[in-house]
C-alpha positions in Angstrom: 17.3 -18.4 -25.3 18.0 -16.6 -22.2 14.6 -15.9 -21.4 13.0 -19.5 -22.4 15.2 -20.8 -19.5 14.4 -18.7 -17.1 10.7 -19.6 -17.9 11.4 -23.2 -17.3 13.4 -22.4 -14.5 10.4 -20.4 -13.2 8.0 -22.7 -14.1 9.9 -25.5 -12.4 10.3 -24.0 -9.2 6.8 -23.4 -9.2 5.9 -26.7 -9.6 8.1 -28.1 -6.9 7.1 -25.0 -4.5 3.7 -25.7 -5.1 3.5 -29.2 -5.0 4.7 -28.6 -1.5 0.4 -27.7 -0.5 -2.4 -26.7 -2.0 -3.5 -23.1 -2.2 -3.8 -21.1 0.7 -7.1 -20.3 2.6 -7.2 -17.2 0.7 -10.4 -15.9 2.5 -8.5 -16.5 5.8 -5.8 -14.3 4.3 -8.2 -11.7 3.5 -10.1 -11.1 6.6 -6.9 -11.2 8.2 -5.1 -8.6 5.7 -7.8 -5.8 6.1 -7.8 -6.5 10.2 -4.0 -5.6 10.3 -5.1 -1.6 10.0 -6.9 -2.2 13.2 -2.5 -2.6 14.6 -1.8 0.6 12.9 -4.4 3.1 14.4 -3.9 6.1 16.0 -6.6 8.2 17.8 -9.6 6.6 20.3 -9.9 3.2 19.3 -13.3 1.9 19.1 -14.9 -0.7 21.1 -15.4 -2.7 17.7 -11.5 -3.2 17.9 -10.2 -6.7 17.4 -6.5 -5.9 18.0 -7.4 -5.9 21.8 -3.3 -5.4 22.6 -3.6 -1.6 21.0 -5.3 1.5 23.1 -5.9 4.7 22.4 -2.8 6.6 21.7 -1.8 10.2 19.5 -4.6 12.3 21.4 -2.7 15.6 21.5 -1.6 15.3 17.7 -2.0 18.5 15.7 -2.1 20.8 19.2 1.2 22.3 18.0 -0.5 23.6 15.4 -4.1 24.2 16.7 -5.7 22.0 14.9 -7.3 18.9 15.9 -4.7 16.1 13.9 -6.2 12.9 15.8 -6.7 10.0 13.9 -5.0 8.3 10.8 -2.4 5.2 10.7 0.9 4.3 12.2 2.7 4.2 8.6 4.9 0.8 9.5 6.8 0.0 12.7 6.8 3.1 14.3 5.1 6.0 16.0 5.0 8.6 13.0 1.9 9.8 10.9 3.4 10.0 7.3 0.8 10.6 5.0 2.2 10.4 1.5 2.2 6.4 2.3 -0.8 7.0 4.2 -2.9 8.7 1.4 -1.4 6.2 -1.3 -2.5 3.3 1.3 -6.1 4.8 1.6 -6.0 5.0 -2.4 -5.4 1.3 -2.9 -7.6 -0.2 -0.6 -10.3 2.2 -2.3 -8.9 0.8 -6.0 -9.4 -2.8 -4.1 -12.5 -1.9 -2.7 -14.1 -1.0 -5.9 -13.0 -3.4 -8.5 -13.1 -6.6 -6.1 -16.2 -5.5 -3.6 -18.5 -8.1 -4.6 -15.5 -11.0 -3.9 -15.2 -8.8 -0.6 -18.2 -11.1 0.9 -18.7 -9.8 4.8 -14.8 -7.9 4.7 -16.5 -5.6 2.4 -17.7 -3.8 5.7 -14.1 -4.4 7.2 -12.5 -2.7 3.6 -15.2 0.6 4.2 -14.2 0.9 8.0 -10.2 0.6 7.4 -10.5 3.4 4.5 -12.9 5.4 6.5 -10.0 5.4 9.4 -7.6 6.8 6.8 -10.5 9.5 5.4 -11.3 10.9 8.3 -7.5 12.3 9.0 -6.9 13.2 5.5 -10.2 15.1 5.4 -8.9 17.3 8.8 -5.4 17.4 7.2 -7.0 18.9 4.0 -9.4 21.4 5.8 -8.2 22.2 9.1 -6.6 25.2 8.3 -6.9 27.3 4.8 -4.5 27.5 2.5 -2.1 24.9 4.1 -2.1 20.6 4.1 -1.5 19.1 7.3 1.2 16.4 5.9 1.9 15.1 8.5 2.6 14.7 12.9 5.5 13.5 14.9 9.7 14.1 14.4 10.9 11.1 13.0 14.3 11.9 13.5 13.5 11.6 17.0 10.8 9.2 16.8 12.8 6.5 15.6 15.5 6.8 18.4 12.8 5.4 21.1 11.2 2.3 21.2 7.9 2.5 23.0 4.7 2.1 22.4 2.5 4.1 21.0 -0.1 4.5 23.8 3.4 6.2 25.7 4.8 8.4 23.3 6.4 10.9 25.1 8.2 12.3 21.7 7.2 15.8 20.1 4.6 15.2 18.1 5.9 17.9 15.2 3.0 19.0 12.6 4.0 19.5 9.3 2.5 20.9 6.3 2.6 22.4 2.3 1.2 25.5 1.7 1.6 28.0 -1.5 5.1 29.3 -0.5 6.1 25.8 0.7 4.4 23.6 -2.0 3.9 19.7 -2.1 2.5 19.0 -5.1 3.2 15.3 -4.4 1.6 14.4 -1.6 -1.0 16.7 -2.2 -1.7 14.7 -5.9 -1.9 11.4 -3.7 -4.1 13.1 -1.0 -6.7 14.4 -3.8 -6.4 10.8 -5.2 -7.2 8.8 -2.1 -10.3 11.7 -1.5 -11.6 10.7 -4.7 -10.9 6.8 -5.0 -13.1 6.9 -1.7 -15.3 9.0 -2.8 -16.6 6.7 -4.9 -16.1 3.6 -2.5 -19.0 5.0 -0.3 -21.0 6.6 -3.1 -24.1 4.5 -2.3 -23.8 3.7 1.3 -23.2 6.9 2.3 -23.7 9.9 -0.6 -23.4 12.6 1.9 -20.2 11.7 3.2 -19.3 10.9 -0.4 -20.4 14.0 -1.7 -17.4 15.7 1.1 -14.3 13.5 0.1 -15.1 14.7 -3.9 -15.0 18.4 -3.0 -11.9 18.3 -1.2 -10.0 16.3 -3.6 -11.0 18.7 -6.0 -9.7 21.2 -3.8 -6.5 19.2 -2.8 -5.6 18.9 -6.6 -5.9 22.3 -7.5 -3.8 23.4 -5.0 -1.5 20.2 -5.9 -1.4 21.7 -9.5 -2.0 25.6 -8.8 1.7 25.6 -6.3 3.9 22.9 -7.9 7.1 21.5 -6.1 8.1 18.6 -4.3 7.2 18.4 -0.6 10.7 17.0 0.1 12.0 20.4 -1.1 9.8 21.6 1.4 10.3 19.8 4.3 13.7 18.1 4.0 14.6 15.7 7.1 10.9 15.8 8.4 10.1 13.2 5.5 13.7 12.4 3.6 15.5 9.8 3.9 12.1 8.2 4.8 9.2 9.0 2.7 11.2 11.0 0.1 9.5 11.7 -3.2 12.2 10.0 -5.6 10.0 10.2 -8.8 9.2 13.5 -8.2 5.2 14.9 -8.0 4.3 14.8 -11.9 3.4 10.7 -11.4 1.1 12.1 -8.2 -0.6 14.6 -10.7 -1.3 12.1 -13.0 -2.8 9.5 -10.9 -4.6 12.3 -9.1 -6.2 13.5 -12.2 -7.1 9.8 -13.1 -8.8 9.4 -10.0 -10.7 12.7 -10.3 -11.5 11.2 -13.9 -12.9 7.8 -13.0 -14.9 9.9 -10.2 -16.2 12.8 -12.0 -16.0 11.6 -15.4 -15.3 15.6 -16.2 -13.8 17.1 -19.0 -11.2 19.3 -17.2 -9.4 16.2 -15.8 -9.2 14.2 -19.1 -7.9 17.3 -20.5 -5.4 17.4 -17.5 -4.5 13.9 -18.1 -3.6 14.6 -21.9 -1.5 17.8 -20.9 0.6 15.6 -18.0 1.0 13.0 -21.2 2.4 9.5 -20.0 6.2 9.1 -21.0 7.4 7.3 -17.4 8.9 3.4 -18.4 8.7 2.4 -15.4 9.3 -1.3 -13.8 7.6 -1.0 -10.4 4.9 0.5 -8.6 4.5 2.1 -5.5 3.6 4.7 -2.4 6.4 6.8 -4.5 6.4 5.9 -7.9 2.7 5.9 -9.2 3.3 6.1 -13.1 2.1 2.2 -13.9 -0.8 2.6 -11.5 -2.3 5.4 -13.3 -1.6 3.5 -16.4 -3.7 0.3 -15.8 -6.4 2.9 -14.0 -6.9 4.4 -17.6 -6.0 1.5 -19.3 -9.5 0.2 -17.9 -11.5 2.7 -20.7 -9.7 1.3 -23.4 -9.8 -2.2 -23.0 -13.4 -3.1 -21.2 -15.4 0.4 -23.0 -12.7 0.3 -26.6 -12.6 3.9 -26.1 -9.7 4.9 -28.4 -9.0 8.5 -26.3 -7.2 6.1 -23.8 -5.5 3.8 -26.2 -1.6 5.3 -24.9 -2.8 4.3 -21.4 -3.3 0.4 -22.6 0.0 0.4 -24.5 2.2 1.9 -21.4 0.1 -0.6 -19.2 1.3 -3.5 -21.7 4.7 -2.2 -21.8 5.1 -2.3 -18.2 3.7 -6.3 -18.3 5.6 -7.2 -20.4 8.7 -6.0 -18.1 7.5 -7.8 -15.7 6.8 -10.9 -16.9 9.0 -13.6 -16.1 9.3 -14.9 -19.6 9.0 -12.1 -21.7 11.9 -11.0 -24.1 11.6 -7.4 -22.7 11.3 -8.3 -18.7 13.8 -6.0 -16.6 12.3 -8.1 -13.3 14.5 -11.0 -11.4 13.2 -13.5 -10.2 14.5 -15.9 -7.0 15.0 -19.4 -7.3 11.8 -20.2 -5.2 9.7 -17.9 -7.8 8.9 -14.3 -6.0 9.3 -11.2 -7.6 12.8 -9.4 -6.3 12.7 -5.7 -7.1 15.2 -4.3 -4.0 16.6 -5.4 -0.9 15.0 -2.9 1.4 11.1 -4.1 2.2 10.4 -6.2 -1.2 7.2 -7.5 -0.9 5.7 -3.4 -0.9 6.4 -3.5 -4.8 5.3 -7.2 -5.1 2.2 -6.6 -3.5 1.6 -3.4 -5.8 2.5 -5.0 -8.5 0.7 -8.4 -8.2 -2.2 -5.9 -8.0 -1.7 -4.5 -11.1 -1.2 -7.7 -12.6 -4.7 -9.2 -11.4 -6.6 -5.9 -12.5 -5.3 -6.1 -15.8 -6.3 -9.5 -16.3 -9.6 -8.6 -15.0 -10.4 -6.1 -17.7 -8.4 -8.3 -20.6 -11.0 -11.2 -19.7 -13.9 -9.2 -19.7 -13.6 -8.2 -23.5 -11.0 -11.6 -24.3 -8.4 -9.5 -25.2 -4.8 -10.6 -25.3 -1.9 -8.7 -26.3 2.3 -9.5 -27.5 5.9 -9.2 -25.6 7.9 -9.4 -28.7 6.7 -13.4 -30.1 4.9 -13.8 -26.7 1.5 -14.2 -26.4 -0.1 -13.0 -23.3 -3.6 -14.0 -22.0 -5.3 -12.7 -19.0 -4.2 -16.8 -17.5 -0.4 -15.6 -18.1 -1.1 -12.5 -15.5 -2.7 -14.2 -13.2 -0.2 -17.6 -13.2 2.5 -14.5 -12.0 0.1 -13.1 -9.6 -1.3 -15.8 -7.7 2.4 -17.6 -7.4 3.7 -14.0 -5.6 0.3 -14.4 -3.5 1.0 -17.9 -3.0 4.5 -17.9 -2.1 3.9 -14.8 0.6 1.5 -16.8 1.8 3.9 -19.4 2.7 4.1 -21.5 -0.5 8.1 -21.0 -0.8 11.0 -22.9 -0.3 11.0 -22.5 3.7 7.6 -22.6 3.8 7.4 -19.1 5.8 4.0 -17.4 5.8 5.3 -13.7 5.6 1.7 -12.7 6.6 1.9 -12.6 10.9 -0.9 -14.9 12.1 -1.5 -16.8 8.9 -0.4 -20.4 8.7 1.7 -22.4 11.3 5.1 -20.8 10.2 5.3 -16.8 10.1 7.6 -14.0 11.7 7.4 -13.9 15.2 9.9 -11.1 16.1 8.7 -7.9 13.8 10.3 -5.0 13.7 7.4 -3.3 15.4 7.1 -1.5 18.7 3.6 -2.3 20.1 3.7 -5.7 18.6 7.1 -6.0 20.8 6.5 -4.6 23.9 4.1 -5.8 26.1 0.0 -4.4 26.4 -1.1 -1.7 28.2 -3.0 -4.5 30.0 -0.2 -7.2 30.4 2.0 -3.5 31.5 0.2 -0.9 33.0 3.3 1.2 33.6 4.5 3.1 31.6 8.3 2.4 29.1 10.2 5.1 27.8 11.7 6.6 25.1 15.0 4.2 26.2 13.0 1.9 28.1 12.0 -0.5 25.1 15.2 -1.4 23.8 17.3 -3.5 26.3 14.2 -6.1 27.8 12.2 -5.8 24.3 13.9 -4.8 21.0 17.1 -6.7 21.5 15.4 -9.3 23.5 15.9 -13.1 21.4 12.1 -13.9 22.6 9.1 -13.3 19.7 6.8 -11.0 20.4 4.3 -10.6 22.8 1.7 -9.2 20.5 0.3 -10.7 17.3 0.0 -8.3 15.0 -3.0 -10.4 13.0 -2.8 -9.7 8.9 0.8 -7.6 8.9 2.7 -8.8 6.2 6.3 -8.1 6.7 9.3 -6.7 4.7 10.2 -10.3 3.1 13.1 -12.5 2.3 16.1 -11.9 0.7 17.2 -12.8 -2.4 18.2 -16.4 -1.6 14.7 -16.9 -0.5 15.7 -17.0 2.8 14.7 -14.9 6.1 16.2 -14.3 9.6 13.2 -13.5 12.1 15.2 -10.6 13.8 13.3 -7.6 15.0 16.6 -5.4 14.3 16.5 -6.1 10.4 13.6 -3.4 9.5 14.4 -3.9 5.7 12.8 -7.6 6.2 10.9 -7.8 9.1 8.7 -4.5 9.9 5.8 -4.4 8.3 3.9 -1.4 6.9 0.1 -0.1 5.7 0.8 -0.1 2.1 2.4 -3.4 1.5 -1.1 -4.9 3.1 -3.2 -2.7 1.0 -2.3 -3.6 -2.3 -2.7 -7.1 -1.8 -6.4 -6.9 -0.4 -7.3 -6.5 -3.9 -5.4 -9.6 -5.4 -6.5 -12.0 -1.9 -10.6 -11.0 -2.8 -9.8 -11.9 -6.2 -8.1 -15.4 -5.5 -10.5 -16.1 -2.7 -13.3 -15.9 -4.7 -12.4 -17.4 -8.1 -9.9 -20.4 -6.2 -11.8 -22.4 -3.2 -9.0 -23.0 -1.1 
């Protein structure tokens, strides 16, 4: 009874949310979601660059180390390269990339360039020196005590790394599985380069699997409490190996699949938890080529839907009153992003054979999937009680004071001089004022659990923004765009 109210409830809301507009310009939302990563680079900037307030910044990184670290993204609202989001970013707006590049339209070339940006640094992180992973540059311990932008860091810019007698088995799973997601995004349009990101992921994931441990064993406060891996690295080799799968089609990594097996219930995806990911990845042979190897991966893919499902008898997922997905109060919309992604690629490959599948006495058709997936799209899009677009520069209401220092502080340009480690805080961070720069396409922690949101730059858990809540929803935003004119 419980969970036939909380459907009507649901459905409801949805109703009186929606009736509220029409559907977003998702196109709009698209061009704008993949421009965001232009915000987050580090290294020369181009003179393509739309983001006009960002400059070239992060020139020296890697010359602790004697290697040549330039390059690579700004994880969030800070100056630090962490690459365990950064690879898993890279990975899904590959995934999107390749199952939604025809819906791409012109931002396909947008998609290619933004992955290409994250390629680049993982492929000098994976070969720069022999035997080790660059994992990462800059101390955030002290890193996060300035505020200043990045074309003035003045911080140490710390190089860190896994190697055999300091292993990282996570982050190297995720690096192997972004080198080989991309591998196949640029296949045809550029087989050379192609041909490079395959052979080091193999590389990455041998040494991933040959010298297993977590990386957060290995490099404590450099990467915990921050980027910690909390699920530990066997969800990284399993989504590595199904990405070196799909790419290579090889025995060796379906036999590597079957040995990792696939026992993880999990409720969420993300940069840290990839179990339900690699699930719907392999769910993909069972359900669109009925190849009954993968058959566990399509029953683990429907046991996670039907936990998230609003009205299923098994759902472990709340809910707020104005409809979105709440999973935890620190930066919700990352695993509402990654999971409305998972919830559109299913229904992707359950329409292209018809299939449909049970929660306990509920039916569920591709339609109930993507009902959930475009009212999470909808609602961050600003269909929602306060009619907030939590996307920066999309509609006429959206965050205007992000937790973000160059979208804070004013432009090389605007500023010439140069502002400290100390210098941001007093006239910038805890000014009242939004922010000078408009950080196009960044989509923002999110609300609270009573739908509602304060705008303050200070409250990081709802307002800063960060690369891999904007990739998993370029996938879901080509989808919509294409199939809903709005």
């Amino acid at each position: 009874m419980r969970a036939v109210s909380s459907c009507i409830l649901f459905c409801f809301t949805f109703f009186l949310v929606s009736s509220v507009q029409s559907s977003p310009n998702y196109r709009d939302a698209l061009a704008k979601s993949i421009m965001f990563f232009q915000g987050q680079r580090s290294g020369k900037i181009p003179n393509s660059q739309q983001i006009t307030w960002r400059s070239t910044s992060g020139l020296s990184d890697g010359l602790l180390a004697h290697v040549d670290l330039t390059g690579g993204y700004y994880d969030a609202g800070d100056n630090v390269k962490f690459n365990f989001p950064m690879a898993f970013t890279t990975t899904m707006l590959s995934w999107g990339t390749l199952e939604y590049g025809k819906r791409l339209g012109p931002e396909l070339q947008n998609a290619r360039a933004a992955i290409r940006w994250g390629t680049d640094y993982l492929l000098k992180c994976a070969t720069a020196t022999p035997g080790k992973l660059y994992v990462g540059v800059g101390d955030p311990n002290v890193d996060h005590k300035c505020w200043e932008r990045p074309e003035d860091m003045d911080t140490v810019r710390s190089v860190y790394s896994v190697s055999a007698s300091n292993p990282g088995s996570d982050v190297a799973g995720e690096t192997a599985a972004a080198l080989a997601a991309a591998s196949m995004v640029f296949r045809k349009s550029d087989p050379k380069y192609s041909k490079l990101l395959l052979a080091t992921a193999k590389k990455v994931m041998q040494f991933a699997l040959q010298y297993r441990g977590a990386y957060s064993d290995s490099l404590g406060s450099a990467v915990c409490p921050f980027y910690c891996s909390y699920s530990g690295y066997k969800d990284e080799l399993l989504w590595g190996a199904a990405w070196l799968f799909r790419a290579t089609n090889q025995i060796s990594y379906y036999n590597l699949l079957k040995s990792l097996g696939a026992d993880d219930q999990p409720d969420l995806f993300s940069w840290d938890n990839k179990y339900a990911g690699a699930h719907v990845l392999l769910s993909r042979r069972a359900v669109v080529n009925n190849d009954k190897n993968f058959e566990q991966y399509k029953v683990e893919t429907e046991n996670f839907m039907c936990r998230i499902l609003p009205n299923s008898p098994f759902t472990t997922t709340k809910y707020t009153q104005g409809g979105l997905m709440y999973k935890m109060g620190e930066s919700n919309l990352q695993y509402v992003t990654s999971i409305t992604f998972l919830l559109t690629t299913y229904a992707k490959y359950m329409k292209s054979t018809k299939h449909t599948f049970n929660c306990g006495n509920l039916l569920v058709t591709p339609n109930s999937l993507l009902y959930v997936a475009k009212r999470q799209v909808d609602y961050i899009l600003g269909v929602n009680p306060i009619q907030m677009s939590y996307m920066v520069g999309f509609g006429p209401h959206f965050p205007k004071r992000i937790h973000h220092r160059g979208s804070s502080l004013p432009s090389i340009a605007s500023h010439p001089q140069t502002i400290g480690c100390d210098g941001g805080f007093q006239s910038f961070f805890y000014s009242p004022n939004p922010n000078p720069n408009i950080l196009v396409g960044a989509i923002v922690g999110g609300p609270n659990d009573k739908d509602g949101f304060p705008d303050d730059r200070s409250d990081y858990s709802h307002s800063e923004p960060s690369t891999y809540i904007n990739a998993a929803i370029v996938g879901p935003l080509a989808y919509f765009a294409e199939t809903i004119k709005g």
